[in-house]
C-alpha positions in Angstrom: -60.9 142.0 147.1 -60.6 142.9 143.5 -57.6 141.6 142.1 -54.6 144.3 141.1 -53.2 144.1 138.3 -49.1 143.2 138.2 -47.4 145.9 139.9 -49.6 147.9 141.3 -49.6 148.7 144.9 -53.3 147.8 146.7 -53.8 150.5 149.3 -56.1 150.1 152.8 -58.5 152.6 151.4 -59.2 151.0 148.2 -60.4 147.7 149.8 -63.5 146.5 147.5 -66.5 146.2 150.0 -68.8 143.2 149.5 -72.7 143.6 148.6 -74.9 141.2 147.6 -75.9 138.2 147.6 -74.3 135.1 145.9 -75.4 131.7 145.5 -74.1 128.0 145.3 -74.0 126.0 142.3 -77.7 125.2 141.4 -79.0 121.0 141.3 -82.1 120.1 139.2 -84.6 118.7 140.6 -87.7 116.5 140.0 -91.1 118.2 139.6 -92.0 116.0 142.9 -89.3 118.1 144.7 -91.3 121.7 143.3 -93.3 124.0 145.7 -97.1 123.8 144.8 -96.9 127.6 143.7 -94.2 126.9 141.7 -95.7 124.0 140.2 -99.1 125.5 139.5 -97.8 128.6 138.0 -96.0 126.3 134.9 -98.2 124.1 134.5 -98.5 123.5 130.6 -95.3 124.2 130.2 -94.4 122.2 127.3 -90.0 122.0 128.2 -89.4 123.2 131.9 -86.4 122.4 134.0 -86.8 123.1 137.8 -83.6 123.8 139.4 -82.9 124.9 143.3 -80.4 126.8 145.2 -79.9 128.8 148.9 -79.1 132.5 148.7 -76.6 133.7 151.0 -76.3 137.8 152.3 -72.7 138.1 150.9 -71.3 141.1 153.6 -72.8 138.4 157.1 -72.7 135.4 154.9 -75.6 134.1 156.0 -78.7 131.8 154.9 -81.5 134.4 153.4 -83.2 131.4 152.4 -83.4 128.7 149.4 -84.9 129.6 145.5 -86.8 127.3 143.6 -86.9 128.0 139.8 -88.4 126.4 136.4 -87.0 127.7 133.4 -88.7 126.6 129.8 -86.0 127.4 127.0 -88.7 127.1 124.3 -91.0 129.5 125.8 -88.0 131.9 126.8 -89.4 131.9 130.4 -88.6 131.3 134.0 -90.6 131.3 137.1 -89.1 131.5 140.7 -90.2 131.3 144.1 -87.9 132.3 147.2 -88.3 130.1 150.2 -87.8 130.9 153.8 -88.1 128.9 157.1 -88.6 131.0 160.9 -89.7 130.5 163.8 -93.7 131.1 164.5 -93.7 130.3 168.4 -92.3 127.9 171.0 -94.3 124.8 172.1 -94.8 125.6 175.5 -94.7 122.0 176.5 -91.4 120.9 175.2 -89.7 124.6 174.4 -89.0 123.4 171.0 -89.2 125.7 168.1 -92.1 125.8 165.8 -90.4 126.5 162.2 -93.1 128.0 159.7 -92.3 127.9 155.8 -93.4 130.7 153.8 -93.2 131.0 150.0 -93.2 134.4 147.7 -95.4 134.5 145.3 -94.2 132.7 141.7 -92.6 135.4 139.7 -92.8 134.9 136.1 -90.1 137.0 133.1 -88.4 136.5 130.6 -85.5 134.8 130.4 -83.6 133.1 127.2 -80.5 131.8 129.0 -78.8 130.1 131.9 -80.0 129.5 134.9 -77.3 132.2 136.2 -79.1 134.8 134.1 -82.1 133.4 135.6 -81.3 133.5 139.0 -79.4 137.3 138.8 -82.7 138.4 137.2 -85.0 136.9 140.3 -82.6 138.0 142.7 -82.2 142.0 140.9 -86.5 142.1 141.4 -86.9 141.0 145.0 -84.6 143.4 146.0 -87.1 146.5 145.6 -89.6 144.8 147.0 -87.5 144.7 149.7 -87.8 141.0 149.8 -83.9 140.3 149.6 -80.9 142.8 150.2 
């Protein structure tokens, strides 16, 4: 809800809907801890810092699925991957699950700042690609 400034009533109708999605703080980590894709598409990169966070849907708050990005400040360029995890089949033996994990493509653009501008920008061009919500 968006917050009302002091004395002003909030009415039912003018309830602030939520869209989206949002994201955790981000943790860097190690190149060891990078998807190959990701890896291979910075490779050369002279000052690259991989970072990772989960993407939740902001209206059902739920998982959409983890990020992976490396963003190289000197370059003034990040590269993201968005990874998900689903079910493929059942073993028909034991009924467990068989999970599959499936990476986008590495999506390279420019990007001079933060990892929050770097992660907005990711999340604003998987969306019409219909990727993410």
């Amino acid at each position: 809800m968006r917050e009302q400034p002091i004395g002003e009533a909030v009415e039912d109708d003018d309830e602030w809907i939520p869209s989206g999605v949002m994201w955790p703080p981000e943790r860097e980590i190690d190149a060891a801890e990078v998807h190959g894709s990701l890896a291979k598409a910075v490779a050369g990169s002279r000052d690259v810092r991989f970072f990772a966070t989960r993407l939740i849907d902001v209206p059902s708050d739920a998982s959409l699925g983890a990020v992976q990005m490396a963003i190289d400040q000197l370059a003034g360029e990040a590269c993201g991957v968005y990874l998900t995890t689903h079910v493929a089949d059942v073993d028909g033996e034991t009924g467990d699950p068989i999970l599959v994990d499936e990476a986008t493509r590495p999506f390279k653009f420019p990007c001079s700042g933060s990892f929050e501008e770097a992660i907005s920008t990711f999340c604003e061009n998987m969306r019409p690609a219909g990727i993410i919500r």
